[in-house]
C-alpha positions as CSV (number, residue, x, y, z in Angstrom):
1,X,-13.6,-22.4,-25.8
2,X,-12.9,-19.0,-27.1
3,X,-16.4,-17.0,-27.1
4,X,-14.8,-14.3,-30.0
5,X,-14.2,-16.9,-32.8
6,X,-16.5,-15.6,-35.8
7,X,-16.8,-15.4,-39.9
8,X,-14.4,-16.7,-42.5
9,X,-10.6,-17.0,-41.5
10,X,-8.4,-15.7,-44.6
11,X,-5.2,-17.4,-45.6
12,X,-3.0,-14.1,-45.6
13,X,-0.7,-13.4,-42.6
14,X,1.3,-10.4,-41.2
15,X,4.4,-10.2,-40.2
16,X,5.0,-10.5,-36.1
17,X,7.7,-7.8,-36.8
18,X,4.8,-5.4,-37.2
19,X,3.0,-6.2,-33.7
20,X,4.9,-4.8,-30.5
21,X,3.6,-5.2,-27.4
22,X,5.2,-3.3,-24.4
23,X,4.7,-3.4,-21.0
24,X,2.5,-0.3,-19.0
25,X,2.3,0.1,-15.9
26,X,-1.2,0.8,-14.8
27,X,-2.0,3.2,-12.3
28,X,-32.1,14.5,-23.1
29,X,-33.6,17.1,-24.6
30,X,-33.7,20.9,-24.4
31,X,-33.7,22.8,-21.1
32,X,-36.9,23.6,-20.1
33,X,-38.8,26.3,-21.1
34,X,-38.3,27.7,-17.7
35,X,-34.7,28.9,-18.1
36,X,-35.8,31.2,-20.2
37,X,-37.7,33.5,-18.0
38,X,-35.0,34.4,-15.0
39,X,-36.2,35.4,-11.5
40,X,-35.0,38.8,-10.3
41,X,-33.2,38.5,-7.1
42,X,-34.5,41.6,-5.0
43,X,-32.4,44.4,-3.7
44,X,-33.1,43.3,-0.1
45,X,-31.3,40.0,-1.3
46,X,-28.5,42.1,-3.4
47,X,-27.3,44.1,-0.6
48,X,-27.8,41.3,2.2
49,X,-25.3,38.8,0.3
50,X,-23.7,41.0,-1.8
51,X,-21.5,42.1,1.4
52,X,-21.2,38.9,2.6
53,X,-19.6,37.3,-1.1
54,X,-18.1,39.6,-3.4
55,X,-19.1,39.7,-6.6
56,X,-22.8,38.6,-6.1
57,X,-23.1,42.4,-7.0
58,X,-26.6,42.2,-8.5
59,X,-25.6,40.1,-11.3
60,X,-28.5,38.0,-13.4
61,X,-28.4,34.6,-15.0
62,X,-28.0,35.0,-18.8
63,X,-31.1,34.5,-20.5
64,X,-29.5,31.8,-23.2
65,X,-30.3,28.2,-21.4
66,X,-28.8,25.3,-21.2
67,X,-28.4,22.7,-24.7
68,X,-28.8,19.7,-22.2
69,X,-31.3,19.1,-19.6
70,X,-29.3,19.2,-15.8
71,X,-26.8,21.7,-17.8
72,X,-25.9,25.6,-17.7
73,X,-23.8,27.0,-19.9
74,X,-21.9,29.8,-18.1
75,X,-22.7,33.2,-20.0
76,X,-20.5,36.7,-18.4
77,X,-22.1,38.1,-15.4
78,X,-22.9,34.6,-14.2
79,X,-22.0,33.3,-10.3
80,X,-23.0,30.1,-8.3
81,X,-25.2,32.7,-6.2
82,X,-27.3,33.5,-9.5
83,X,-27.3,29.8,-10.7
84,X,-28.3,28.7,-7.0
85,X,-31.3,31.2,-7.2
86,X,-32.8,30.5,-10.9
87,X,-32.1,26.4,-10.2
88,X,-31.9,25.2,-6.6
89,X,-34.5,28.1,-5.5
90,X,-32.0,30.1,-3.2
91,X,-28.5,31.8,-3.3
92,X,-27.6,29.6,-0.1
93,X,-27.5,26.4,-2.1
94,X,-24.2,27.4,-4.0
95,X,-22.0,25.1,-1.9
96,X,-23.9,22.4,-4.0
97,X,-23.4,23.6,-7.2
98,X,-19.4,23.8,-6.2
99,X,-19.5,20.9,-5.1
100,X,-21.1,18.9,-8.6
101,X,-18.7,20.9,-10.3
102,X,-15.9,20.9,-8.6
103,X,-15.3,24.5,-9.3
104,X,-12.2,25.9,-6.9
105,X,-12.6,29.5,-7.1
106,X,-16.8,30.3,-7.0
107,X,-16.2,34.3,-7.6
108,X,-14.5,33.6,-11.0
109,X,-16.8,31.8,-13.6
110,X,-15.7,30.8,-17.1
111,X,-17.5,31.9,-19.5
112,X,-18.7,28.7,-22.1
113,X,-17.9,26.3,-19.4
114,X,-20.8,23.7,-18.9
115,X,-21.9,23.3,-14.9
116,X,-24.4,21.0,-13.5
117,X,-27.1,22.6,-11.9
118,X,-29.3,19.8,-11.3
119,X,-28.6,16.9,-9.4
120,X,-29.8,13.1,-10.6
121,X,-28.1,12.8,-13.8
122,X,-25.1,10.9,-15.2
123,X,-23.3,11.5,-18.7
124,X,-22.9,8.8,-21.5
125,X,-18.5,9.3,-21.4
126,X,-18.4,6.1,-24.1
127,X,-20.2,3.7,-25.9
128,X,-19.3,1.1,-28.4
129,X,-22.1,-1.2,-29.4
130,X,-26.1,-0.6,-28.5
131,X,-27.6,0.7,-25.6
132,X,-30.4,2.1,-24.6
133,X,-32.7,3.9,-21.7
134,X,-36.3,3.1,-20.5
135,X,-38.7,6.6,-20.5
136,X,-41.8,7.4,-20.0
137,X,-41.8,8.0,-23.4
138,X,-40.6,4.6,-24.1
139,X,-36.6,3.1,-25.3
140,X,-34.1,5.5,-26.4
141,X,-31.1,4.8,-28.0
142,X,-27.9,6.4,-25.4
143,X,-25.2,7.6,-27.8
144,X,-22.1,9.6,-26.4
145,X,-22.7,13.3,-24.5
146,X,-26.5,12.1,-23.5
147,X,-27.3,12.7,-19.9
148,X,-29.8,10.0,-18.0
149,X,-31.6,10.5,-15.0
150,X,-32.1,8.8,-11.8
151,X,-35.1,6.2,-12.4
152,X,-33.7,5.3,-15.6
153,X,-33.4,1.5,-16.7
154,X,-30.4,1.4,-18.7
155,X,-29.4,-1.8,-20.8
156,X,-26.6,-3.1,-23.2
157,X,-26.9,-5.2,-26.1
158,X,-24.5,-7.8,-26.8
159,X,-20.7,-7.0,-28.5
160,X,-21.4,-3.5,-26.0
161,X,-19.6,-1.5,-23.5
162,X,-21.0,1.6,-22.1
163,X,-19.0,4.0,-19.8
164,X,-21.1,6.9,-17.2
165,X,-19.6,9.3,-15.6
166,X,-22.0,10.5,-12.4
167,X,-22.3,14.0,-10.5
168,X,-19.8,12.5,-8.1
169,X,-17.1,12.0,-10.7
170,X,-16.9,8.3,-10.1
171,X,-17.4,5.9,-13.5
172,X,-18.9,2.9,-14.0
173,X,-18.8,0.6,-17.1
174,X,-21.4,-1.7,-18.4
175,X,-20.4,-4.5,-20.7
176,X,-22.4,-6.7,-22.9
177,X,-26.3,-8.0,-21.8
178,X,-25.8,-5.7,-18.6
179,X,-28.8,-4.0,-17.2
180,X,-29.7,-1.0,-14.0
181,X,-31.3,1.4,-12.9
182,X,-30.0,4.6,-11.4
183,X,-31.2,5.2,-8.1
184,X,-30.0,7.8,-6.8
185,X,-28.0,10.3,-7.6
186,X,-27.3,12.8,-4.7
187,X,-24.9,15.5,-6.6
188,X,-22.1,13.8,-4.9
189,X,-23.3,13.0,-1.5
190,X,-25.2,9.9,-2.4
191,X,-25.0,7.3,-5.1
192,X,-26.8,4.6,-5.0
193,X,-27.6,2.1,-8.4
194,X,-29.1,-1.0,-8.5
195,X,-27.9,-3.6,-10.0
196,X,-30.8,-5.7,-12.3
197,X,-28.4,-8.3,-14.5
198,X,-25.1,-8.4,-15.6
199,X,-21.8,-6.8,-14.4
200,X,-20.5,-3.4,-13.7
201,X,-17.2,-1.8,-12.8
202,X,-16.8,1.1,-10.8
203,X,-14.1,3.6,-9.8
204,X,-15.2,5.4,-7.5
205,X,-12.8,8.4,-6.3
206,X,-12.1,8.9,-2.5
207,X,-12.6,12.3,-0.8
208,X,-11.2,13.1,2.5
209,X,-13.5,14.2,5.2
210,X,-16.6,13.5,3.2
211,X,-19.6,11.9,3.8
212,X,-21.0,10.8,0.3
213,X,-21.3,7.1,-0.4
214,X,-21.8,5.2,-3.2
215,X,-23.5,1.8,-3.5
216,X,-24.6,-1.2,-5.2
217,X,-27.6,-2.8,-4.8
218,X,-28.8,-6.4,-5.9
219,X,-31.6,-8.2,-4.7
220,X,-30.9,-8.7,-1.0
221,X,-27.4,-7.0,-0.8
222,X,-25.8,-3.5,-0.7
223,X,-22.3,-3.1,-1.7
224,X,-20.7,0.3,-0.2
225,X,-18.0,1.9,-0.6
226,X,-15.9,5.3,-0.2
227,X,-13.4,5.5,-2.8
228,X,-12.3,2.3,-4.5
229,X,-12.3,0.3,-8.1
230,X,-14.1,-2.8,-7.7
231,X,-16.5,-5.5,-10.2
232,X,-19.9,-6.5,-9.2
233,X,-21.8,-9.0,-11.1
234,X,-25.3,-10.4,-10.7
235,X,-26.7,-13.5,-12.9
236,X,-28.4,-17.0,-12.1
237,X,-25.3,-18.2,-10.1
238,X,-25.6,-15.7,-7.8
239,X,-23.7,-11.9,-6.8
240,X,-19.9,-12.3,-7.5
241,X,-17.5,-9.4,-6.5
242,X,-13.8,-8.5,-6.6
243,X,-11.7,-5.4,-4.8
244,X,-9.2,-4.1,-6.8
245,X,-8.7,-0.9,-5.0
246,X,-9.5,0.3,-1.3
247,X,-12.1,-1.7,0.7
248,X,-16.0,-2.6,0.2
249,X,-18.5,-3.6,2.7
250,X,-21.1,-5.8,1.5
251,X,-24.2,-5.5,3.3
252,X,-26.9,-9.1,3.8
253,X,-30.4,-8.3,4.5
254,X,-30.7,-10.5,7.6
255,X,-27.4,-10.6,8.1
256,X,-23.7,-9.0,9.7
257,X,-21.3,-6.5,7.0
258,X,-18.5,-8.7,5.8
259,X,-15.8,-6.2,4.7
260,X,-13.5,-7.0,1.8
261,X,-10.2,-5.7,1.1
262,X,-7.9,-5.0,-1.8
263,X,-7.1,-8.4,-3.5
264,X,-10.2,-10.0,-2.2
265,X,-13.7,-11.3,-3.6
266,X,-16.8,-13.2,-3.1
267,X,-19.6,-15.1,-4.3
268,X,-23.3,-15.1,-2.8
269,X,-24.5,-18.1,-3.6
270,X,-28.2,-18.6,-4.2
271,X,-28.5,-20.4,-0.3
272,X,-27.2,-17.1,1.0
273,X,-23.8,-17.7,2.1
274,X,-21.0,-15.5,1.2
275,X,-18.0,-17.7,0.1
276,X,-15.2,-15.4,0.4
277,X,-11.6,-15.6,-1.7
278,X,-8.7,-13.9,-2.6
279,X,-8.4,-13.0,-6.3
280,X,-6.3,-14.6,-8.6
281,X,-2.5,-12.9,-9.9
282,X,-2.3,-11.4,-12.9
283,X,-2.0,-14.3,-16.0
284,X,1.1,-13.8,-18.2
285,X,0.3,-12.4,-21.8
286,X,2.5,-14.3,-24.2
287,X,4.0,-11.4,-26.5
288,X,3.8,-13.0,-29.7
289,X,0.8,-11.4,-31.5
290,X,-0.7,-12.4,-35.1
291,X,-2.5,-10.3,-36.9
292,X,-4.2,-11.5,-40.2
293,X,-7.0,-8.9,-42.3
294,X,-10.1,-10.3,-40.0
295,X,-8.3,-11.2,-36.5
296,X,-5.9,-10.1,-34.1
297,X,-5.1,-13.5,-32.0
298,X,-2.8,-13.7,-29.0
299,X,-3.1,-16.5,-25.8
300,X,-2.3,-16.1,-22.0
301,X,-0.3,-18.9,-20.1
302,X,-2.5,-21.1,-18.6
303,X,-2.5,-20.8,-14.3
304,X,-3.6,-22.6,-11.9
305,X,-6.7,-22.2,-10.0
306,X,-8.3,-20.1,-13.6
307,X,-11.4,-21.7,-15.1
308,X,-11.3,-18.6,-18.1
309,X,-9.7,-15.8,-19.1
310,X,-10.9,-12.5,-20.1
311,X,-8.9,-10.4,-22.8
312,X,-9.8,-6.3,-23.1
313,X,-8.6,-3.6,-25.2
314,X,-9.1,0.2,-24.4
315,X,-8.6,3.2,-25.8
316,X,-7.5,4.9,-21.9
317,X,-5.4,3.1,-19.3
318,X,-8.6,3.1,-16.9
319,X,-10.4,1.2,-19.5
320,X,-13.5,3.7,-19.5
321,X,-13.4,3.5,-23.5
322,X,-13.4,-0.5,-24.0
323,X,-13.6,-1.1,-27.6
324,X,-12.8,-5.3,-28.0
325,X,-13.3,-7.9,-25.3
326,X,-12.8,-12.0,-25.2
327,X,-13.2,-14.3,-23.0
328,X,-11.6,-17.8,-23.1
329,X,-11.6,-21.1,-21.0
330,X,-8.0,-22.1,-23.4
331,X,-6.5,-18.7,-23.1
332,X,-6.4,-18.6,-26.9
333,X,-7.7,-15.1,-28.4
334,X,-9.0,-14.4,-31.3
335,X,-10.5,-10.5,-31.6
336,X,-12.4,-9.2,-34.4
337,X,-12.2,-6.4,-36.1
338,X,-9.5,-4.3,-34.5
339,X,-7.8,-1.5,-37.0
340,X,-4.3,-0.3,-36.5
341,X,-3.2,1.9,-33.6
342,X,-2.4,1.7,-30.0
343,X,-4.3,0.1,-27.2
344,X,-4.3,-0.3,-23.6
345,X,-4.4,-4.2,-23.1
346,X,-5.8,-5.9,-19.9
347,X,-6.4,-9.5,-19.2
348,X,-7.4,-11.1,-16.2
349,X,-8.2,-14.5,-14.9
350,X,-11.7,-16.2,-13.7
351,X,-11.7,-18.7,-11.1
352,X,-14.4,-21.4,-10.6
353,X,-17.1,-19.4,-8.6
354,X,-16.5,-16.6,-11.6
355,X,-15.1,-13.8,-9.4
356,X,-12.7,-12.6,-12.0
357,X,-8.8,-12.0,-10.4
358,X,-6.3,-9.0,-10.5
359,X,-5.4,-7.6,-13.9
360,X,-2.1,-7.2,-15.8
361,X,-1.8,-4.0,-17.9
362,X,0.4,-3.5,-21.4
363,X,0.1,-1.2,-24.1
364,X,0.0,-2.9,-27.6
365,X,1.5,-0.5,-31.0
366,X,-0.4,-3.0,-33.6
367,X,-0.1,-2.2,-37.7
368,X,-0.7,-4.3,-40.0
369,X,2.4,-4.6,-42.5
370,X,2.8,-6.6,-45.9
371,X,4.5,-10.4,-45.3
């Protein structure tokens, strides 16, 4: 039963002429106070490093701080020896601040570039729908730009997808009644967020020669990884996962690392075994699409082994900017609410224990056009 069927249908329909489908191949407040009064870094200091990295030179932080908590906005005269000094508390933690920011060259600074210059916070990159964060100070509302910090409960509302980017440049999106908690968030070294409800995708990018990690926690297991694009979800049936890039290693209190490849999944039931799978192919999106003023509807050939289907369209070909989903146990779509333009398409299948399978990407050109 299709979970996107909703409202009135209208009698009016569009010509199929006017729907192409091709296929793609997919490869919180103001600074504080604090940044306005700068330390001076003492001649001692000047000439001791100043010989050892050109361009350290005596140079001060400009006194303009940063619009966004965690943020500097890089004034003239500025170097990650000065921003290391007024932030981290000494010039010999500018490897870290290159390394947050990836910056390639740390003598040559653009001016009205934005770094990060503290570590535990992650940037809203999308959001379509309602989410929100847990404070101190109570909810907020997250809206697109906002920065969240590590200890944060973030959650999504229904009809939602929300899209992070964290210091380590990996992503992670959130869709609908999704809920966790960032906790940690080691400036790319360590990421670690846990999991409370829900489901989240990761892309996670891999480094050479480095030691940071990223994780996934749920209650009882820790998913890690170095460099891959894999699905978690957590809900009453139990931890599901899938591998869609490079390899995961899923850690069982109590119990030995089972290591999952590309093209592989699992399910941790609530007895606490690991049932483990390989995902299912790619279902075939039929190309006919229809198109009336409330619905775009399309259906998938039905496959063995697939219990549902799940329909996505983006606005990016790594589906950071989901802006319509569906899922369906016939295959049949019917999406609300989608104007005219071009998406990024992706539709998957989901087998019995819910691990969802590998994905087939297209790009869809849809206008509406008169009969």
């Amino acid at each position: 039963m299709n979970k996107d069927v909703g409202g009135s249908r209208r009698s009016r329909r569009y010509s199929h002429a006017d729907i192409h489908i091709d296929k793609y191949h997919a490869r919180e407040s103001i600074m504080s106070l604090r940044g306005l009064l700068r330390g001076r870094i003492t001649a001692a200091i000047l000439l001791g490093y100043g010989a050892l990295w050109p361009g350290l030179g005596g140079e001060v932080i400009a006194e303009t701080p940063s619009e966004e908590a965690g943020q500097h906005i890089v004034e003239p005269g500025d170097t990650l020896w000065s921003l290391a000094e007024h932030y981290l508390g000494s010039v010999l933690e500018w490897p870290r601040l290159q390394e947050w920011n990836r910056v390639e060259s740390p003598y040559h600074l653009r001016p009205g570039t934005s770094l990060v210059v503290e570590e535990g916070s992650a940037t809203v990159m999308h959001l379509d729908g309602r989410a929100w964060v847990t404070t101190p100070e109570g909810e907020q509302p997250l809206h697109p730009g906002m920065r969240v910090r590590v200890g944060q409960l973030l959650e999504t509302a229904t009809h939602t997808f929300l899209s992070l980017q964290l210091p380590d440049d990996s992503r992670i999106v959130l869709p609908s009644s999704s809920r966790l908690i960032l906790a940690e968030l080691g400036g790319g070294e360590r990421v670690r967020i846990e999991l409370l409800d829900g489901e989240v995708e990761s892309r996670v990018p891999s480094r050479e020669g480095s030691d940071g990690r990223f994780e996934v926690m749920v209650p009882g297991v820790t998913i890690g990884v170095r460099g891959t694009h894999f699905r978690v979800g957590s809900g009453k049936q139990g931890l599901v996962t899938g591998v869609l890039e490079g390899r995961v290693e899923v850690l069982m209190d109590g119990q030995g690392a089972i290591d999952l490849a590309a093209g592989q999944g699992g399910r941790l039931g609530q007895d606490g075994h690991f049932e483990q799978v390989v995902l299912l192919p790619p279902p075939l999106l039929v190309s006919s699409w229809r198109g009336t003023e409330d619905f775009l509807e399309t259906r998938v050939e039905p496959m063995e082994g697939a219990h549902a289907y799940r329909l996505q369209l983006a606005q990016d070909p790594q589906f950071v900017s989901i802006v319509r989903e569906g899922v369906s146990e016939s295959g049949e779509f019917r999406l609300p609410g989608v104007g005219e333009g071009a998406y990024h398409v992706r539709v998957t299948a989901i087998d019995a224990l819910g691990i969802e399978g590998q994905p087939r990407h297209s790009v869809l050109f849809y206008r509406l056009g008169e009969p």
